[in-house]
GUNU-463298 format. One record per residue: x, y, z of N, C-alpha, C in turn; residue number from 1; residue in three letters. Coordinates in Angstrom, 2 decimals, always signed. Layout:
<pts>
<pt n_east="X" n_north="Y" n_up="Z" ca_east="X" ca_north="Y" ca_up="Z" c_east="X" c_north="Y" c_up="Z" pos="NUM" code="ala"/>
...
</pts>
This chain:
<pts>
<pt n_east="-42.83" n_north="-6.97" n_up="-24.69" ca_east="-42.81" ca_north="-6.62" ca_up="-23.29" c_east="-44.24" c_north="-6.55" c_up="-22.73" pos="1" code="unk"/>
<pt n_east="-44.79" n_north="-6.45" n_up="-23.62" ca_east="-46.40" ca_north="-5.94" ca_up="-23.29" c_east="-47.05" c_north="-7.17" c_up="-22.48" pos="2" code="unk"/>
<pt n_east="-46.71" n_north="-8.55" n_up="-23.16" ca_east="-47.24" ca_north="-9.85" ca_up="-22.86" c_east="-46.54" c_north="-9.83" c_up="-21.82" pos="3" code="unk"/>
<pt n_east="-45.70" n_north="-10.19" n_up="-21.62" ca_east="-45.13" ca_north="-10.29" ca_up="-20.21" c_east="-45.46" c_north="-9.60" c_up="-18.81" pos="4" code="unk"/>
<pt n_east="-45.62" n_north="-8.26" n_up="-19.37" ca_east="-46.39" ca_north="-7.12" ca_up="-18.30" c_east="-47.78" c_north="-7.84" c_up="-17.85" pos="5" code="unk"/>
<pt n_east="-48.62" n_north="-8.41" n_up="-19.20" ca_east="-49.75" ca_north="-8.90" ca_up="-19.04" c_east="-49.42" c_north="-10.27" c_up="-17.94" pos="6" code="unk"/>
<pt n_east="-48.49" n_north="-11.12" n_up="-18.20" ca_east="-48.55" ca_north="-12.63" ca_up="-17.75" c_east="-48.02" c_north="-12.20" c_up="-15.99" pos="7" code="unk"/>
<pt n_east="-47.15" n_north="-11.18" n_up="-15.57" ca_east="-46.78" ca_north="-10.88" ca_up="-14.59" c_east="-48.07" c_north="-9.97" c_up="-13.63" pos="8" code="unk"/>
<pt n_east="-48.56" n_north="-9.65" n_up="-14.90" ca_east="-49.84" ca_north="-8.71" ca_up="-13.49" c_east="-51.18" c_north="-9.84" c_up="-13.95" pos="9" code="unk"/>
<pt n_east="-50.70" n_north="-11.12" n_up="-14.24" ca_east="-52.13" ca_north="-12.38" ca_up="-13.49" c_east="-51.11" c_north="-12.88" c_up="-12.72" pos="10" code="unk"/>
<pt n_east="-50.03" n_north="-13.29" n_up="-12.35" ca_east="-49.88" ca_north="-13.89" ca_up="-11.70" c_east="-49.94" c_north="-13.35" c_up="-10.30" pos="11" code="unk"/>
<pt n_east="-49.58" n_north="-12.58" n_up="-10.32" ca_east="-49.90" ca_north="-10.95" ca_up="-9.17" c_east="-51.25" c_north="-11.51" c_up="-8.67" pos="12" code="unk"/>
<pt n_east="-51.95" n_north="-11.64" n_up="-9.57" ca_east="-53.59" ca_north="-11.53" ca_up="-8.63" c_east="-54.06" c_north="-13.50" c_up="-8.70" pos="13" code="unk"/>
<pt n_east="-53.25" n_north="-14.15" n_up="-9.31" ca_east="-53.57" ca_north="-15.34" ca_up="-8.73" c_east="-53.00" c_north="-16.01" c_up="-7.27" pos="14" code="unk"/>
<pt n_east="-54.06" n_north="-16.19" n_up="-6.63" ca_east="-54.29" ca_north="-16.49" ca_up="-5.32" c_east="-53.19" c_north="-17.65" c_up="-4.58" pos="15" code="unk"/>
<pt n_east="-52.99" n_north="-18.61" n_up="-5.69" ca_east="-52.24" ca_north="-19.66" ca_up="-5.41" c_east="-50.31" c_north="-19.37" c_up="-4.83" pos="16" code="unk"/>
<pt n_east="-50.01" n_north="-20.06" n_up="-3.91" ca_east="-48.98" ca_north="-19.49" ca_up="-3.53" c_east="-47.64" c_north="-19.64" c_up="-5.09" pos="17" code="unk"/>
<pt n_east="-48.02" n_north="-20.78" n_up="-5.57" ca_east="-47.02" ca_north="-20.92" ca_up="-6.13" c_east="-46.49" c_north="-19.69" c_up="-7.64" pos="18" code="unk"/>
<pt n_east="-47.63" n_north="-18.97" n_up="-7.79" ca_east="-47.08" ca_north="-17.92" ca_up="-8.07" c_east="-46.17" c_north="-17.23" c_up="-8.40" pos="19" code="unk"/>
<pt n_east="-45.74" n_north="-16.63" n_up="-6.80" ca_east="-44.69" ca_north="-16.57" ca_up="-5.87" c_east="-43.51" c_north="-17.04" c_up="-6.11" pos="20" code="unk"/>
<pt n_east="-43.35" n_north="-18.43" n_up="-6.55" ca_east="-42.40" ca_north="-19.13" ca_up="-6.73" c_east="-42.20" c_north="-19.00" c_up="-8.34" pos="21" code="unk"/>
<pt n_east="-43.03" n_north="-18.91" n_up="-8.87" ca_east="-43.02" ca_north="-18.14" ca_up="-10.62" c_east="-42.28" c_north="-16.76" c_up="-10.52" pos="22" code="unk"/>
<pt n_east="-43.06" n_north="-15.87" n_up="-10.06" ca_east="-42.69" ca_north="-14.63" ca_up="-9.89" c_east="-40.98" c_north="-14.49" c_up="-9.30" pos="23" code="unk"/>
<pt n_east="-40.79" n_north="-15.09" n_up="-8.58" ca_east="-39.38" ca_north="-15.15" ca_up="-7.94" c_east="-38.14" c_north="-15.92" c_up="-9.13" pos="24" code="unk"/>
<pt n_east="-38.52" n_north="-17.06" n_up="-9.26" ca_east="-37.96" ca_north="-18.04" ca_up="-9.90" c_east="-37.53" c_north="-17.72" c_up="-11.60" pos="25" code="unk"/>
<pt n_east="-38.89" n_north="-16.89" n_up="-11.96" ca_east="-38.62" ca_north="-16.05" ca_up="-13.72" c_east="-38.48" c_north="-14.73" c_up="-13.62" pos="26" code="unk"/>
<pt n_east="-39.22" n_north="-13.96" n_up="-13.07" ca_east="-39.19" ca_north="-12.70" ca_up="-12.85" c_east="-38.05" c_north="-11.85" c_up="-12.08" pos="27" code="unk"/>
<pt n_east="-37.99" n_north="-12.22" n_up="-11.22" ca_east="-36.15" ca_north="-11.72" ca_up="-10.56" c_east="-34.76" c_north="-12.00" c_up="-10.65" pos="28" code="unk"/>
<pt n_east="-35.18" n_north="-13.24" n_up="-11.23" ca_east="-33.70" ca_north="-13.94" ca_up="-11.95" c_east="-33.56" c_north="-13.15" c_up="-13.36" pos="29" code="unk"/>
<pt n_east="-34.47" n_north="-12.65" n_up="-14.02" ca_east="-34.41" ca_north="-12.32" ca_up="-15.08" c_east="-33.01" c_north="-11.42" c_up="-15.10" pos="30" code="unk"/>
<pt n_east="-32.75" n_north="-11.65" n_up="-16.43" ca_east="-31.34" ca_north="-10.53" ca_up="-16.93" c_east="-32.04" c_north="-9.09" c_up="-17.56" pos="31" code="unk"/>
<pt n_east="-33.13" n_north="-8.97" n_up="-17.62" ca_east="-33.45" ca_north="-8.04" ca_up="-17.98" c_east="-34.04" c_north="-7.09" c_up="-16.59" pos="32" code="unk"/>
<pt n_east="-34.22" n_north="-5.35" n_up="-16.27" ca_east="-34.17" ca_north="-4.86" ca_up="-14.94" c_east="-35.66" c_north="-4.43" c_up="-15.57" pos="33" code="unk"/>
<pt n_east="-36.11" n_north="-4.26" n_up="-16.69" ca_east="-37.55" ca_north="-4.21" ca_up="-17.20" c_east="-38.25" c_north="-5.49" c_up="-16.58" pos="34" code="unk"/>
<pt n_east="-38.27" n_north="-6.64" n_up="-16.41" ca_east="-38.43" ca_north="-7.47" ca_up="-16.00" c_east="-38.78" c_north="-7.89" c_up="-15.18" pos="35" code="unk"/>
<pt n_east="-37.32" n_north="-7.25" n_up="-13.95" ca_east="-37.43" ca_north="-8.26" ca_up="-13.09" c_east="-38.15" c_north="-6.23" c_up="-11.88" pos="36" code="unk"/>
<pt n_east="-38.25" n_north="-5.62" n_up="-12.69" ca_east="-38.68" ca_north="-4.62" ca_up="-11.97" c_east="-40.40" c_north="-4.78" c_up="-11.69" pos="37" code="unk"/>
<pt n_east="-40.98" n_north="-5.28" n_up="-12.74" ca_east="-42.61" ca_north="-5.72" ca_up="-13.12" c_east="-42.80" c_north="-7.03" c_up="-12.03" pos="38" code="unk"/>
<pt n_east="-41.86" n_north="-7.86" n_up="-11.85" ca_east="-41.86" ca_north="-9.27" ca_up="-10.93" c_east="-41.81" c_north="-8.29" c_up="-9.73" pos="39" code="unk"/>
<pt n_east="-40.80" n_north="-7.07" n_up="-9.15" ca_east="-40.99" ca_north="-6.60" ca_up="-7.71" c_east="-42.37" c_north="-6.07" c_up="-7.46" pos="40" code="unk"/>
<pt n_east="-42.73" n_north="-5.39" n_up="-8.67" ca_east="-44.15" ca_north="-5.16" ca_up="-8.07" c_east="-45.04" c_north="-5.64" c_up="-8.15" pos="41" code="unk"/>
<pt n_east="-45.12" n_north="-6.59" n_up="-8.83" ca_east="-46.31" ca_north="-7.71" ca_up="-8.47" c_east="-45.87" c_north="-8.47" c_up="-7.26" pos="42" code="unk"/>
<pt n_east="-44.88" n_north="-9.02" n_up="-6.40" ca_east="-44.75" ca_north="-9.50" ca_up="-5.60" c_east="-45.00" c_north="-8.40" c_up="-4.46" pos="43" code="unk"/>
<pt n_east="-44.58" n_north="-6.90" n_up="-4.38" ca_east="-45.26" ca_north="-6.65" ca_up="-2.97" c_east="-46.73" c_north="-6.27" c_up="-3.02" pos="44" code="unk"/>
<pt n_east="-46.89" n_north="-5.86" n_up="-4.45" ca_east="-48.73" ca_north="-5.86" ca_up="-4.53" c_east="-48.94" c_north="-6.83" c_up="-3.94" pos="45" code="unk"/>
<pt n_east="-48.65" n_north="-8.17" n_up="-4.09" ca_east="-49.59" ca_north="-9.87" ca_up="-3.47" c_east="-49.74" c_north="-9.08" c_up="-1.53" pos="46" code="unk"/>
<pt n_east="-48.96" n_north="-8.77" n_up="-1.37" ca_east="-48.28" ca_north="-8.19" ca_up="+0.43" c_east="-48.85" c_north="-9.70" c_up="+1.10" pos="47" code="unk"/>
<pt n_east="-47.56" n_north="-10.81" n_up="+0.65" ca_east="-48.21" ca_north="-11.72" ca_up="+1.47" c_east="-46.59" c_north="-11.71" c_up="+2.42" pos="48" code="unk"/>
<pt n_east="-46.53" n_north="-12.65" n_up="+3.45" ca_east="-45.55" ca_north="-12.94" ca_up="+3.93" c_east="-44.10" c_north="-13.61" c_up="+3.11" pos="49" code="unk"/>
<pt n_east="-44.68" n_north="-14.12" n_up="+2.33" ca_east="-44.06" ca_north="-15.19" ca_up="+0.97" c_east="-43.44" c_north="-14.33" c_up="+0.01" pos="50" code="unk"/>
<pt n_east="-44.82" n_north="-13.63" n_up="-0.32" ca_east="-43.98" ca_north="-12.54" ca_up="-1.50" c_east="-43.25" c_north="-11.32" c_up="-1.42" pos="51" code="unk"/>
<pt n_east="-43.83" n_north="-10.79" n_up="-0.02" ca_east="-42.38" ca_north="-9.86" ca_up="+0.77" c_east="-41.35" c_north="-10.21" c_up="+0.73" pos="52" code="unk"/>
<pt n_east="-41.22" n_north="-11.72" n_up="+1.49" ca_east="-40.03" ca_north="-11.96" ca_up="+2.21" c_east="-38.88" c_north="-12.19" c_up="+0.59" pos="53" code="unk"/>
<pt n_east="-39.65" n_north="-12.59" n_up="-0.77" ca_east="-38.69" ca_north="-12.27" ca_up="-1.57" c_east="-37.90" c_north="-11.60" c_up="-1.88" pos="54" code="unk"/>
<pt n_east="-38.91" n_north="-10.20" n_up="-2.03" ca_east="-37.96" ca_north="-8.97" ca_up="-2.32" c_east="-37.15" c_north="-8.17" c_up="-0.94" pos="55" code="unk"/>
<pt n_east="-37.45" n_north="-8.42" n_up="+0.27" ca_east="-36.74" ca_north="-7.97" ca_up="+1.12" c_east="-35.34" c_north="-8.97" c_up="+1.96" pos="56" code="unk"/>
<pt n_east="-35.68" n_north="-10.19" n_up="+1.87" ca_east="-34.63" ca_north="-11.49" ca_up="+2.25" c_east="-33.75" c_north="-11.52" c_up="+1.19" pos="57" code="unk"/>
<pt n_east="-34.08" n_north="-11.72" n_up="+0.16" ca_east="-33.34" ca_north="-11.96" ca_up="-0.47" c_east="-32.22" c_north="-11.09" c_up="-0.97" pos="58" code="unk"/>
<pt n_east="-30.68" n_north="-11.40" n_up="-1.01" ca_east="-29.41" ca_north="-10.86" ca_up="-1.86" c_east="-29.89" c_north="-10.87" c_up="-3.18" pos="59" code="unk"/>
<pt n_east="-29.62" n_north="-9.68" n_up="-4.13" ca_east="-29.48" ca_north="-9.49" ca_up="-5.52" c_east="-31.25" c_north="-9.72" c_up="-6.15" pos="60" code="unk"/>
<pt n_east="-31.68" n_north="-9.49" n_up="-4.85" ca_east="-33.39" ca_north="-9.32" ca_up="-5.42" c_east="-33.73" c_north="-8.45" c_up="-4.97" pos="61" code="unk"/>
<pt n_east="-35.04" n_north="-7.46" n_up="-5.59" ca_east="-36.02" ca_north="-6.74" ca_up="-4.72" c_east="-35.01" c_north="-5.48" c_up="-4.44" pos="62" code="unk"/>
<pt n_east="-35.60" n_north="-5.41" n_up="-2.82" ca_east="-34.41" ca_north="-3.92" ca_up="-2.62" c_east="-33.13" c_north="-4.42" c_up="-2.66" pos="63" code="unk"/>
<pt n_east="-32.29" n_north="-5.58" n_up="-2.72" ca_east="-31.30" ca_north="-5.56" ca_up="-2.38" c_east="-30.85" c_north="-6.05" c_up="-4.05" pos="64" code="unk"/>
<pt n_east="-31.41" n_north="-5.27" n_up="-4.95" ca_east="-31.08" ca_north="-5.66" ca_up="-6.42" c_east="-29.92" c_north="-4.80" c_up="-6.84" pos="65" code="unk"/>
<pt n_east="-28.80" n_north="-5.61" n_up="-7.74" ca_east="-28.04" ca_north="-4.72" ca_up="-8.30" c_east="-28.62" c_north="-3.59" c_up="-8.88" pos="66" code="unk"/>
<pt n_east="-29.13" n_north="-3.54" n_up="-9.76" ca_east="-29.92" ca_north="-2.53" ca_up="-10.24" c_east="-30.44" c_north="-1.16" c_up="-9.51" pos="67" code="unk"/>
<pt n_east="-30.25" n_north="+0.14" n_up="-9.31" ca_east="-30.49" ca_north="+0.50" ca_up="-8.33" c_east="-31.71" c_north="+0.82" c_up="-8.42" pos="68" code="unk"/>
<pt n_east="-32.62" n_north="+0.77" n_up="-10.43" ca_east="-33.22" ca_north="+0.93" ca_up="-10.46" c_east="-34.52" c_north="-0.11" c_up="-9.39" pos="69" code="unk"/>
<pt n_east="-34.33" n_north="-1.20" n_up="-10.10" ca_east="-35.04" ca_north="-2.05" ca_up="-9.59" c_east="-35.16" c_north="-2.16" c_up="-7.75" pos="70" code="unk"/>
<pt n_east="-34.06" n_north="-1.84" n_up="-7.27" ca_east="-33.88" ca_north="-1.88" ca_up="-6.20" c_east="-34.86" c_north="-0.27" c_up="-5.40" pos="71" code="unk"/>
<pt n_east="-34.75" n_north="+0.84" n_up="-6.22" ca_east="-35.64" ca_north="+1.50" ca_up="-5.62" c_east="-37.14" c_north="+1.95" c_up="-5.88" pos="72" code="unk"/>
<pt n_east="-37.92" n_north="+0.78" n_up="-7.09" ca_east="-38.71" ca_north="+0.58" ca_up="-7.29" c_east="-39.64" c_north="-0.27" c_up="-6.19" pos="73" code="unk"/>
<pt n_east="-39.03" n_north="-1.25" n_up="-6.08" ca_east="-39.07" ca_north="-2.42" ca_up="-4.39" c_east="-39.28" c_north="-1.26" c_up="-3.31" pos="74" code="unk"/>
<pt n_east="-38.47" n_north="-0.21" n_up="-3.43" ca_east="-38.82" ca_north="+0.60" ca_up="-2.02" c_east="-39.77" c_north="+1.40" c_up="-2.29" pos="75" code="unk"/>
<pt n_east="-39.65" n_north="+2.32" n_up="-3.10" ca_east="-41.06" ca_north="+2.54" ca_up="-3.58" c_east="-42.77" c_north="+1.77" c_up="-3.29" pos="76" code="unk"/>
<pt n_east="-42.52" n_north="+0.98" n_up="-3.54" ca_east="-43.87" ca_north="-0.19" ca_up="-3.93" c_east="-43.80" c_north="-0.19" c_up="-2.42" pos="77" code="unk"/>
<pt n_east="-42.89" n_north="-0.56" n_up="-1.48" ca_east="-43.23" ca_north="-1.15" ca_up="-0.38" c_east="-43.97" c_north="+0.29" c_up="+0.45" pos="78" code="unk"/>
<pt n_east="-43.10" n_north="+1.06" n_up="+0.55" ca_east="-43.53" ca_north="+2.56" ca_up="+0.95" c_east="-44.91" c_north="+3.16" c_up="+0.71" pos="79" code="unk"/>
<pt n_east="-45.69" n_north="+2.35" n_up="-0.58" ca_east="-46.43" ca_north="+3.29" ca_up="-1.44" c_east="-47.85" c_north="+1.88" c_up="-0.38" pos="80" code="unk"/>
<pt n_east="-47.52" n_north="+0.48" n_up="+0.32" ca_east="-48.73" ca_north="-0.26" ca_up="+0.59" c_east="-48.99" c_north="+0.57" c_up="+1.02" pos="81" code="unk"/>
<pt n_east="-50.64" n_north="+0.37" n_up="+1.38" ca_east="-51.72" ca_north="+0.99" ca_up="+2.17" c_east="-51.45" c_north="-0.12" c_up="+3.87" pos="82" code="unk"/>
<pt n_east="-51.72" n_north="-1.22" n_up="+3.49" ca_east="-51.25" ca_north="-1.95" ca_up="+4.72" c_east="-49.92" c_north="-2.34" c_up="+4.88" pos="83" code="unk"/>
<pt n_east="-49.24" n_north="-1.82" n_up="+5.52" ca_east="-47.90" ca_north="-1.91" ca_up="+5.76" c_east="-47.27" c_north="-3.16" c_up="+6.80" pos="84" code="unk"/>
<pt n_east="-48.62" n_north="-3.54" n_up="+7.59" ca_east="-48.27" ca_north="-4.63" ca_up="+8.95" c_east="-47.40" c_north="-5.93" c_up="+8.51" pos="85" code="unk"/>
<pt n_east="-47.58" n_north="-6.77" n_up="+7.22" ca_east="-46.87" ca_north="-7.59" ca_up="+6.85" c_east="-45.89" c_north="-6.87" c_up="+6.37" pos="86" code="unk"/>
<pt n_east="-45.34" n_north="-6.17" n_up="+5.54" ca_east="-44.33" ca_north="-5.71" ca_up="+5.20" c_east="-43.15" c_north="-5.26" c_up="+6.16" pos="87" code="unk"/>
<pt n_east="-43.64" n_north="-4.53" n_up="+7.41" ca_east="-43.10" ca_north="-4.14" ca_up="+9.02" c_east="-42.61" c_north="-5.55" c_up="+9.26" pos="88" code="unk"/>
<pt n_east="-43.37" n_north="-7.15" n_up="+9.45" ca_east="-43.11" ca_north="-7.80" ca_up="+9.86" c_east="-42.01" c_north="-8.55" c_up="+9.63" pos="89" code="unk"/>
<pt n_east="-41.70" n_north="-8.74" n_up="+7.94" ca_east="-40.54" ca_north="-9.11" ca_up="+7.23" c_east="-39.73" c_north="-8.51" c_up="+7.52" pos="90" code="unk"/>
<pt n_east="-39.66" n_north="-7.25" n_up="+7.42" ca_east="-38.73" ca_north="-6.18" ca_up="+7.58" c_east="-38.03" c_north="-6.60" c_up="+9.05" pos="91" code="unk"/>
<pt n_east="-38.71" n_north="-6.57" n_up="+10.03" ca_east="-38.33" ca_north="-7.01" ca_up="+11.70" c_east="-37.56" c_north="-8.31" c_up="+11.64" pos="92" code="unk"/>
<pt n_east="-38.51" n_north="-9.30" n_up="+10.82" ca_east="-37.58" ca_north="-10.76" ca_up="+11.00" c_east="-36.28" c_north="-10.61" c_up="+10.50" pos="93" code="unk"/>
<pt n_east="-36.10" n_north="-9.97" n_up="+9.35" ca_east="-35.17" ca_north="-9.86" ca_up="+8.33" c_east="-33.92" c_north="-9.12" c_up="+9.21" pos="94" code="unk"/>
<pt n_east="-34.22" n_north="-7.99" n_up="+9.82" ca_east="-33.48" ca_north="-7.01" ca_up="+10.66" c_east="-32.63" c_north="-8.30" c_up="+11.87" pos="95" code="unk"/>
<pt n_east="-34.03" n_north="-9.25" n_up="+12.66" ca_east="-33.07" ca_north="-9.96" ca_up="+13.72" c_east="-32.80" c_north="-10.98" c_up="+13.52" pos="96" code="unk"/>
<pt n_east="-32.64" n_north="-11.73" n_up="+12.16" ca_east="-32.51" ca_north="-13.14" ca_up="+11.54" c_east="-31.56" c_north="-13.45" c_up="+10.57" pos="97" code="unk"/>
<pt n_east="-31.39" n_north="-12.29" n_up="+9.71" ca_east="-30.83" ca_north="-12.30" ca_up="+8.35" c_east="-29.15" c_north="-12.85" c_up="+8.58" pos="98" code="unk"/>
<pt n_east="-28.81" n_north="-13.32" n_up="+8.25" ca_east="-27.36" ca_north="-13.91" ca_up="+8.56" c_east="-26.10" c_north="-12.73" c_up="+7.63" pos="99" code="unk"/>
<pt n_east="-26.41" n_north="-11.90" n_up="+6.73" ca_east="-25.78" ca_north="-11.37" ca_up="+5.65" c_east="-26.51" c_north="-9.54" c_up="+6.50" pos="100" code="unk"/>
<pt n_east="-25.10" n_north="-9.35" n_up="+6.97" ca_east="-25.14" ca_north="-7.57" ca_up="+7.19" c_east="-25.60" c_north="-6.84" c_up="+6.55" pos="101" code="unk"/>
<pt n_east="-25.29" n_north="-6.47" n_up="+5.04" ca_east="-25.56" ca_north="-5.62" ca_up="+4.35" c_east="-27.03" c_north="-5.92" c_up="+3.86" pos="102" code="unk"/>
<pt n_east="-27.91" n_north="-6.90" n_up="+3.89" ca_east="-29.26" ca_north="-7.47" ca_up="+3.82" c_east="-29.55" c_north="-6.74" c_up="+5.07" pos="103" code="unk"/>
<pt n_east="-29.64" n_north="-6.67" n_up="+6.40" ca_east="-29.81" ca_north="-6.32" ca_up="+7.70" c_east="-29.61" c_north="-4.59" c_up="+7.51" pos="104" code="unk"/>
<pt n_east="-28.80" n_north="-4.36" n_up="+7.38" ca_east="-28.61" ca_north="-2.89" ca_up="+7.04" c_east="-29.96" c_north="-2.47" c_up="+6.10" pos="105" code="unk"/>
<pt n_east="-29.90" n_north="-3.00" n_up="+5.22" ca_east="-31.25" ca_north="-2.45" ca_up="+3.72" c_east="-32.58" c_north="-2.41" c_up="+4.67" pos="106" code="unk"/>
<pt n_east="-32.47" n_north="-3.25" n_up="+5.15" ca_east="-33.91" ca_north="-3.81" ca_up="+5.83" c_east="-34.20" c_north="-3.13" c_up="+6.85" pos="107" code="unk"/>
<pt n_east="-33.25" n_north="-2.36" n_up="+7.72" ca_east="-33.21" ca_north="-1.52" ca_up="+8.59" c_east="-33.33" c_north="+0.25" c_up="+7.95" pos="108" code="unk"/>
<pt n_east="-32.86" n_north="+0.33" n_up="+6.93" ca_east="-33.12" ca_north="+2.00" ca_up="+6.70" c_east="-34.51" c_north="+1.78" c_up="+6.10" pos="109" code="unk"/>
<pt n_east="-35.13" n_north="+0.58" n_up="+5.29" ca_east="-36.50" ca_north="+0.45" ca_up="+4.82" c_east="-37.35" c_north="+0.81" c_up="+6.02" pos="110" code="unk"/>
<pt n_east="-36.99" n_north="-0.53" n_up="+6.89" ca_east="-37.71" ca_north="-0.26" ca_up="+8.34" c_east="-38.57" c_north="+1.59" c_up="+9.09" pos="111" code="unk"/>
<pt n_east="-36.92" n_north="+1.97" n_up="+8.92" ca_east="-36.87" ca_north="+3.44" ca_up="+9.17" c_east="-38.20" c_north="+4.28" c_up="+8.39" pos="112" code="unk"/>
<pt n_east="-37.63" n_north="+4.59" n_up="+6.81" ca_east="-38.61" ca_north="+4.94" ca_up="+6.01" c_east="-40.00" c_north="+4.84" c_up="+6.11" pos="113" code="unk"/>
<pt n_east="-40.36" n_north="+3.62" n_up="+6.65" ca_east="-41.83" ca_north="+2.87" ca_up="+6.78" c_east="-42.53" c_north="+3.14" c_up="+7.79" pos="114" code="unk"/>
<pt n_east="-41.51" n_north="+4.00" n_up="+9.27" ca_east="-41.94" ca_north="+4.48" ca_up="+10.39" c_east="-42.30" c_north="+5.77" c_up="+10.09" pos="115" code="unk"/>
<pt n_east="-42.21" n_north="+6.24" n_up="+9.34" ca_east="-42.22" ca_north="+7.84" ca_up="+8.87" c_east="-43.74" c_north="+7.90" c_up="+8.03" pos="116" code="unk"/>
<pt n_east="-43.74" n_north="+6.90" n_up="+6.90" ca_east="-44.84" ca_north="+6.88" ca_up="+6.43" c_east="-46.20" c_north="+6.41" c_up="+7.14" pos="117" code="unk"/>
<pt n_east="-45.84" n_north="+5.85" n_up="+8.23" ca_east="-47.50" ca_north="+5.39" ca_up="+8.60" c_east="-48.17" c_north="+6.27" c_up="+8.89" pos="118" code="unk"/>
</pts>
Protein backbone atom coordinates (compact mmCIF):
# COMPACT_ATOMS: atom_id res chain seq x y z
CA UNK A 1 0.00 0.00 0.00
CA UNK A 2 2.85 2.12 0.83
CA UNK A 3 3.98 2.26 -3.03
CA UNK A 4 0.90 3.14 -4.19
CA UNK A 5 0.38 5.95 -1.52
CA UNK A 6 3.86 6.93 -2.91
CA UNK A 7 2.82 6.65 -6.89
CA UNK A 8 -0.64 8.52 -6.04
CA UNK A 9 0.94 11.50 -4.05
CA UNK A 10 3.46 12.14 -7.50
CA UNK A 11 0.91 12.08 -9.51
CA UNK A 12 -0.94 14.65 -7.26
CA UNK A 13 1.92 17.05 -7.79
CA UNK A 14 2.62 16.30 -11.46
CA UNK A 15 1.58 19.26 -13.36
CA UNK A 16 0.48 17.49 -16.51
CA UNK A 17 -3.24 17.21 -16.95
CA UNK A 18 -3.23 13.76 -17.79
CA UNK A 19 -2.66 12.74 -14.41
CA UNK A 20 -6.05 13.42 -13.75
CA UNK A 21 -7.05 11.00 -16.12
CA UNK A 22 -4.62 8.37 -14.20
CA UNK A 23 -5.88 9.39 -10.99
CA UNK A 24 -9.58 9.03 -12.12
CA UNK A 25 -9.21 6.14 -14.51
CA UNK A 26 -6.96 3.76 -11.63
CA UNK A 27 -7.54 5.37 -8.57
CA UNK A 28 -11.44 5.69 -8.31
CA UNK A 29 -12.34 2.80 -10.24
CA UNK A 30 -10.36 0.95 -7.89
CA UNK A 31 -12.22 -1.96 -5.85
CA UNK A 32 -10.34 -1.19 -3.08
CA UNK A 33 -11.92 2.23 -0.69
CA UNK A 34 -8.02 2.40 0.63
CA UNK A 35 -7.38 3.30 -2.78
CA UNK A 36 -9.62 4.96 -4.29
CA UNK A 37 -9.81 7.20 -0.97
CA UNK A 38 -5.75 8.28 -1.58
CA UNK A 39 -6.94 9.01 -5.58
CA UNK A 40 -9.83 11.60 -3.81
CA UNK A 41 -7.28 13.32 -2.18
CA UNK A 42 -4.84 13.77 -4.46
CA UNK A 43 -7.35 14.91 -6.95
CA UNK A 44 -8.83 17.82 -4.79
CA UNK A 45 -5.26 18.63 -3.50
CA UNK A 46 -4.43 19.28 -7.60
CA UNK A 47 -7.89 22.00 -6.97
CA UNK A 48 -7.90 22.18 -10.65
CA UNK A 49 -11.20 22.48 -12.54
CA UNK A 50 -10.47 18.85 -14.08
CA UNK A 51 -9.66 17.27 -10.92
CA UNK A 52 -12.67 18.68 -8.94
CA UNK A 53 -15.02 18.17 -11.43
CA UNK A 54 -14.05 14.30 -10.88
CA UNK A 55 -14.82 13.86 -7.53
CA UNK A 56 -17.84 16.13 -7.46
CA UNK A 57 -19.58 15.26 -11.24
CA UNK A 58 -19.12 12.25 -11.10
CA UNK A 59 -21.82 9.12 -9.88
CA UNK A 60 -20.03 6.43 -7.66
CA UNK A 61 -16.88 8.73 -7.35
CA UNK A 62 -15.53 11.22 -4.89
CA UNK A 63 -18.46 12.51 -2.73
CA UNK A 64 -20.89 10.68 -4.53
CA UNK A 65 -18.89 7.27 -3.67
CA UNK A 66 -20.57 4.20 -2.44
CA UNK A 67 -18.35 4.07 0.24
CA UNK A 68 -19.41 6.46 2.74
CA UNK A 69 -16.09 6.34 3.80
CA UNK A 70 -14.54 7.54 0.78
CA UNK A 71 -17.34 9.68 0.08
CA UNK A 72 -16.77 11.71 3.29
CA UNK A 73 -13.19 11.92 2.95
CA UNK A 74 -13.92 13.95 -0.64
CA UNK A 75 -15.91 16.26 1.71
CA UNK A 76 -13.56 16.58 4.06
CA UNK A 77 -10.58 17.39 1.63
CA UNK A 78 -12.84 19.74 -0.18
CA UNK A 79 -13.94 21.63 3.12
CA UNK A 80 -10.39 21.45 4.53
CA UNK A 81 -8.96 23.77 0.70
CA UNK A 82 -7.55 26.94 1.67
CA UNK A 83 -8.79 28.23 -1.81
CA UNK A 84 -12.13 27.20 -2.18
CA UNK A 85 -13.06 29.52 -5.56
CA UNK A 86 -12.58 26.52 -7.99
CA UNK A 87 -14.13 24.08 -5.89
CA UNK A 88 -17.46 26.77 -5.34
CA UNK A 89 -17.27 26.81 -9.09
CA UNK A 90 -17.77 23.02 -9.85
CA UNK A 91 -19.96 22.80 -7.18
CA UNK A 92 -22.35 25.77 -8.99
CA UNK A 93 -21.95 24.13 -12.49
CA UNK A 94 -22.67 20.78 -11.09
CA UNK A 95 -25.81 22.21 -8.97
CA UNK A 96 -27.27 23.95 -12.58
CA UNK A 97 -26.02 21.31 -15.17
CA UNK A 98 -25.85 17.94 -13.66
CA UNK A 99 -28.56 15.88 -15.43
CA UNK A 100 -28.74 13.09 -12.35
CA UNK A 101 -30.75 14.63 -9.06
CA UNK A 102 -29.22 12.91 -6.47
CA UNK A 103 -25.56 14.23 -7.96
CA UNK A 104 -27.38 17.88 -7.76
CA UNK A 105 -28.60 17.27 -4.32
CA UNK A 106 -24.72 16.14 -2.98
CA UNK A 107 -23.42 19.10 -4.68
CA UNK A 108 -25.86 21.34 -3.15
CA UNK A 109 -25.53 20.37 0.71
CA UNK A 110 -21.47 20.47 -0.19
CA UNK A 111 -22.22 23.88 -1.67
CA UNK A 112 -24.00 24.72 1.68
CA UNK A 113 -21.12 23.40 3.97
CA UNK A 114 -18.52 25.46 1.94
CA UNK A 115 -20.64 28.73 2.63
CA UNK A 116 -20.16 28.24 6.26
CA UNK A 117 -16.53 27.57 6.04
CA UNK A 118 -15.23 30.55 4.20
Amino acid sequence: MKKIANIIEALSRHEDNEAVKILETVGTNCHIDDVRELAVKALVKRNSEESLGVVIENKGKGVNDLSARVAMTTINELLALKEKETAIKVLDRTIENHEEQDVKDTARSIRALMSFSL
